[in-house]
N, C-alpha and C positions, 0 to 999 in steps of 0.2 A: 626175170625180176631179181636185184641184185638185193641182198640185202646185210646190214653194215649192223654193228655189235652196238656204236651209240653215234647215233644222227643227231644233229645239230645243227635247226632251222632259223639263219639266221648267221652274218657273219660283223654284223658288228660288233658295239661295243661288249656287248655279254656274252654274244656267242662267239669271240675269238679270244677271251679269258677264259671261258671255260674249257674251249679246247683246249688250249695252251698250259691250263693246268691239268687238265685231265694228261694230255699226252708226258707231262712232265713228272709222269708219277714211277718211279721205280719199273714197275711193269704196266707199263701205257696202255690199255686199250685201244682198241680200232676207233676211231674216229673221222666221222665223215662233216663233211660242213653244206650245206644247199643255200647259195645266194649269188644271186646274180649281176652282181654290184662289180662293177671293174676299180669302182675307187671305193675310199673308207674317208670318212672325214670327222676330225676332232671338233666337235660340234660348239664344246663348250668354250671355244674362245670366239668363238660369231659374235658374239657381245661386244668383242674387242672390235674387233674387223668394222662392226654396224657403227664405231663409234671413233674409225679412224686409226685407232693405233697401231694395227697390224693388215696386211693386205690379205685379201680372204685365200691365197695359195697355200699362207704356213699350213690350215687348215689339211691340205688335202694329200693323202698318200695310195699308192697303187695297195689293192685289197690283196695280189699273190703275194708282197712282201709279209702278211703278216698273218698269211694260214701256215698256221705250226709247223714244224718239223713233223712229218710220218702221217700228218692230218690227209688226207682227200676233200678233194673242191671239187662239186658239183652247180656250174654255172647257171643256174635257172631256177625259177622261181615255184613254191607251192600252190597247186588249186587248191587241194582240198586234204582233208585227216581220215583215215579210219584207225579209230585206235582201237576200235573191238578186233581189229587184222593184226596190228602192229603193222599197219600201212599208210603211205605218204603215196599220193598219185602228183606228179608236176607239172608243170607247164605243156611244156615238151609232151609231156603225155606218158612217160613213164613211172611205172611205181616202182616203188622201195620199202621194203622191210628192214626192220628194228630189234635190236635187244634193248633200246635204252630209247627213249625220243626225248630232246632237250629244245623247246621253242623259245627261241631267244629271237623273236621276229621284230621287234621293235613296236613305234608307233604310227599310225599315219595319220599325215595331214590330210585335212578337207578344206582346201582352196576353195573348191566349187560348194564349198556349202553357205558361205556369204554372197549371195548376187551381188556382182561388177568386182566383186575382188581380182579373180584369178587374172581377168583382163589389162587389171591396172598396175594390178602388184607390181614394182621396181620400174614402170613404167618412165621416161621423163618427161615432167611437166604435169603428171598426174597429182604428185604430192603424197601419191600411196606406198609404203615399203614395208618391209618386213626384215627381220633377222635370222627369220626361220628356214631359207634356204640358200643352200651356196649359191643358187644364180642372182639372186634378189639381195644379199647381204651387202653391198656397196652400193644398195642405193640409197640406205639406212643413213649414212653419212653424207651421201650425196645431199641429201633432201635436210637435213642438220646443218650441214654448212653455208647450204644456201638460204635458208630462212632468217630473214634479218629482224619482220615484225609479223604479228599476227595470231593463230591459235593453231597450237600442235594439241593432238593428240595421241593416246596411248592405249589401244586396247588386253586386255587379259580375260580369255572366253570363263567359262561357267566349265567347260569339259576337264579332266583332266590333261594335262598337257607337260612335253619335256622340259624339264626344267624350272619348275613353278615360280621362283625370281626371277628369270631372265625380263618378262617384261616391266618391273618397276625400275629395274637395272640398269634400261639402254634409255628408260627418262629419266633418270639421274644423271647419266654420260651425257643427253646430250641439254639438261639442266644447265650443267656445269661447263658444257661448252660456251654455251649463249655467255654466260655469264663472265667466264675470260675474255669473250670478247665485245662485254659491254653492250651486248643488245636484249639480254634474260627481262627488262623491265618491258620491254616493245612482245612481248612472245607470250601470251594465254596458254597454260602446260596445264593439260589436262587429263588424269589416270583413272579409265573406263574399266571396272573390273566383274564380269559376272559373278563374284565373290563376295560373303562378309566384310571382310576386311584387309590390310596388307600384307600380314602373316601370319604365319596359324603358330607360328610358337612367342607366346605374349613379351619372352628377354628380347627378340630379336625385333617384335613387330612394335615396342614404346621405341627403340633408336634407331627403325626406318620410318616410323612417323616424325620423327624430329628433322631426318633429313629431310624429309618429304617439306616441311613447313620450311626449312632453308631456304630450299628451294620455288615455296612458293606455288607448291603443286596443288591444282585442286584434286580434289580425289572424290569418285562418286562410287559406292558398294552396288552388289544385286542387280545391273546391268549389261545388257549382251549386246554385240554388236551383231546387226542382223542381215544389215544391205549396206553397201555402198552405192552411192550416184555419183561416180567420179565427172560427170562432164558438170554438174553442180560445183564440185569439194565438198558433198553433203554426205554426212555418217547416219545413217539411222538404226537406234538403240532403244531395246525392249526391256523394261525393269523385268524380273526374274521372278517376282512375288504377284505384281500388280496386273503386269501383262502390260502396262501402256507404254506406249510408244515416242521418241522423240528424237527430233533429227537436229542434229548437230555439224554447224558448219566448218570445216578444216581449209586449215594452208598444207599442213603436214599430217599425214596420221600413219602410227608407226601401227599397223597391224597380227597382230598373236592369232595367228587359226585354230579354228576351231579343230579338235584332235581326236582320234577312236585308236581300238586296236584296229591289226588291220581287216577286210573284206574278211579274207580267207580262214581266217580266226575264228571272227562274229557269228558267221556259218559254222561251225564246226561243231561235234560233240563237245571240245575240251574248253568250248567256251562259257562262262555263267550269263546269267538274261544280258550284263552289262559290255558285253561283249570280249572282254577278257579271261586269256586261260587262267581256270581255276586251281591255286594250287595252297597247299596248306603254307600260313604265314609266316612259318618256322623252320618250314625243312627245303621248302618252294617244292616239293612233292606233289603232284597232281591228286586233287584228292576224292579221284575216283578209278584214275586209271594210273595202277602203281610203279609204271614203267614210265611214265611221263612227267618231265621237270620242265618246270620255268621258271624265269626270273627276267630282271628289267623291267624295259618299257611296256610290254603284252602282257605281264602278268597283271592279277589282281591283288598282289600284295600291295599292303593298304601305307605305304608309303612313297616321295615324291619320285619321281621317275627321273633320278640324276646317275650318270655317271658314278657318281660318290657312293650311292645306293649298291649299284654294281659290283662296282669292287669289293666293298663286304658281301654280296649275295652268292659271288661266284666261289669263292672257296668253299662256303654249306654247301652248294649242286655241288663240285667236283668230291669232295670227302663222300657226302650223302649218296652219289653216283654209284661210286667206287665200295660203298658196305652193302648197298642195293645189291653189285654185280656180285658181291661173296656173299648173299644174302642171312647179310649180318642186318640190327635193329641203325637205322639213321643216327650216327652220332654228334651231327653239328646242326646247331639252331642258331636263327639267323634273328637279333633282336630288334630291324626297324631302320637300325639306323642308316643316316641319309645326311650329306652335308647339303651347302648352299652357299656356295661363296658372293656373300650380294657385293656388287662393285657401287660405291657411291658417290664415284665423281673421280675422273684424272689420277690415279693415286691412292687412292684409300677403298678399304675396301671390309665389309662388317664377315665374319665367318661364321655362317649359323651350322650349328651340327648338331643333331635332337635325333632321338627315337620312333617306336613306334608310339609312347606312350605323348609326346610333343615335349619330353623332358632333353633340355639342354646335353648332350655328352661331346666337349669338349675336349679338343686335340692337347690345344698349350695351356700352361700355366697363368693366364691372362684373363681378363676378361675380353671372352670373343665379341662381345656386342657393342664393343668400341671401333672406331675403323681407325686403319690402320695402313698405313704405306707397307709395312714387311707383309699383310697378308693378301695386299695386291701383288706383290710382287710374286708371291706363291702362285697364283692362279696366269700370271700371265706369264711365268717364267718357268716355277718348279712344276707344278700340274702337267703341262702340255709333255715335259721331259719324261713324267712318270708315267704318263700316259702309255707314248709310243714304246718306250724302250722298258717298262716297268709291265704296269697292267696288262696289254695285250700279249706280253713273252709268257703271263700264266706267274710271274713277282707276287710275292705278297709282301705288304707294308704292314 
């Protein structure tokens, strides 16, 4: 049984900053990484990619280029936790012990949780697509460019899911596509949300409704999508509150899956009932088992699950880490915050970035809830740069 000083479940976006910072510390700790991903992929510009501008490759980079200097790769995946051991058992069937366990697992889709999705998704001729995965992201624009008249749809589930804008985002993109090319009047744009409403911070959600009316979007609250009947083009959708049901007929429908942490998670001691590791919202500390940190998409801290979140969460784990291992008191608190770069057509682009509290905490000197060409250009130029060669190196901005 091998066992590693701090293990780190998960080699994405959180768990390859956190190594990267943790290893970049004066005196580095051992540091191990378990995931079994041969690639890594920059999630956050699929939006582009679903909407034409970029081809879905920039997206994707081999996962060795970007485990740390002194880190350890372990290629395989977790069954299961015991953290009364400080034990991780794997796929493969081996365990590992721990001085530190850091689950930075991400989230998972539930494709097969919509009957006829998983079958139709990116399909041709289905009219079904999605943005939410690298194989299915170019169908997104496929099924955009080809709808001359008729009714799109846009679903966003009731679950929590990566990136809580991205879907009103790529019906903006592809709003404004119809409309450059003079057929937005022939096209019924309709945004299915199992939510309230379009955003939960009130500065940003008065001037995405405004776009939203631009454009002419219907928008309907508290509604899930539950099935598809793609040999119809038929949606059917369950109000949230009411329970009734109603089916809706599609040319286009751009589908948001419904999302959880993952299996191996949900099962586990470090999970709450919601299925997420539990960990205090300030220190991302497990907050039963003192040797266990999270952050990202798997945890249960109670903001949106962006990249943007990340990058502030992971400096508190690696400091908080690092006073743990000298068993010094936690000295960095992590307050919430989480951006959202909403893209609102071709060009422009609104910059929400709020708290845990849903108060506003802005970058620039501007008002961010105006859109803007310079902060698209951020997101589809500067971001993906900071990304690769910034955030995963263990950088702090």
């Amino acid at each position: 049984m091998a066992h590693h000083q701090i293990l780190v479940i998960g080699g994405g976006s959180a768990g390859l900053t956190v190594a990267a910072m943790l290893r970049n510390k004066p005196n580095p700790p051992g540091v191990t990484i378990i995931d079994p991903s041969e690639k890594h992929y920059y999630q956050p510009i699929w939006t582009l990619v679903g909407a034409g501008v970029f081809p879905k490759e920039v997206s994707e980079r081999m996962e060795e280029d970007y485990i740390p200097s002194g880190a350890e790769w372990i290629k395989d995946s977790v069954a299961s936790f015991d953290p009364d051991n400080n034990s991780v058992t794997l796929a493969g069937g081996a365990s590992h012990t721990y001085d530190v366990l850091v689950v930075t697992a991400g989230i998972q889709i539930n494709w097969d949780q919509i009957p006829g999705l998983k079958e139709s998704v990116g399909k041709a001729g289905t009219g079904v697509c999605s943005n939410y995965s690298y194989d299915t992201v170019e169908s997104t624009f496929e099924n955009i460019r080809n709808l001359k008249q008729g009714t799109a749809i846009f679903t966003h589930p009731s679950t929590p899911i990566k990136c809580g804008g991205a879907p009103i985002k790529i019906t903006y993109l592809a709003s404004d596509h119809w409309r450059r090319n003079g057929v937005a009047a022939n096209i019924k744009k309709k945004f299915i949300k199992g939510g309230p409403g379009i955003f939960a911070v009130k500065k940003y959600a008065d001037s995405l409704s405004k776009v939203a009316d631009r454009y002419d979007i219907e928008r309907v609250w508290k509604t899930d999508l539950v099935a598809l009947r793609p040999d119809k083009k038929e949606a059917v959708f369950r109000h949230m509150e009411t329970g009734e049901e109603r089916v809706e007929s599609y040319d286009m429908i751009h589908v948001t899956p419904p999302m959880s942490a993952p299996d191996f998670i949900k099962k586990s001691p470090l999970a709450v009932d919601s299925g997420w590791v539990e960990v205090d919202k300030e220190t991302t500390q497990h907050t039963r088992y003192a040797n266990v940190f999270a952050l990202g998409d798997c945890s249960n801290l109670p903001t949106s699950k962006t990249g943007a979140a990340i990058r502030k969460q992971a400096p508190t784990t690696a400091e908080n880490i690092m006073a743990f291992l000298s068993g010094s008191a936690l000295p960095k608190h992590y307050d919430g915050y989480t951006s959202c770069p909403l893209v609102t057509g071709y060009g422009s682009l609104i910059l929400a970035e709020f708290d845990y509290n849903k108060q506003p905490m802005e970058s620039f000197p501007f008002n961010q809830a105006e859109e803007r060409y310079s902060m698209y250009a951020l997101k589809a130029y500067g971001l993906p740069k900071m990304y690769w060669h910034g955030m995963l190196r263990g950088r702090e901005f």
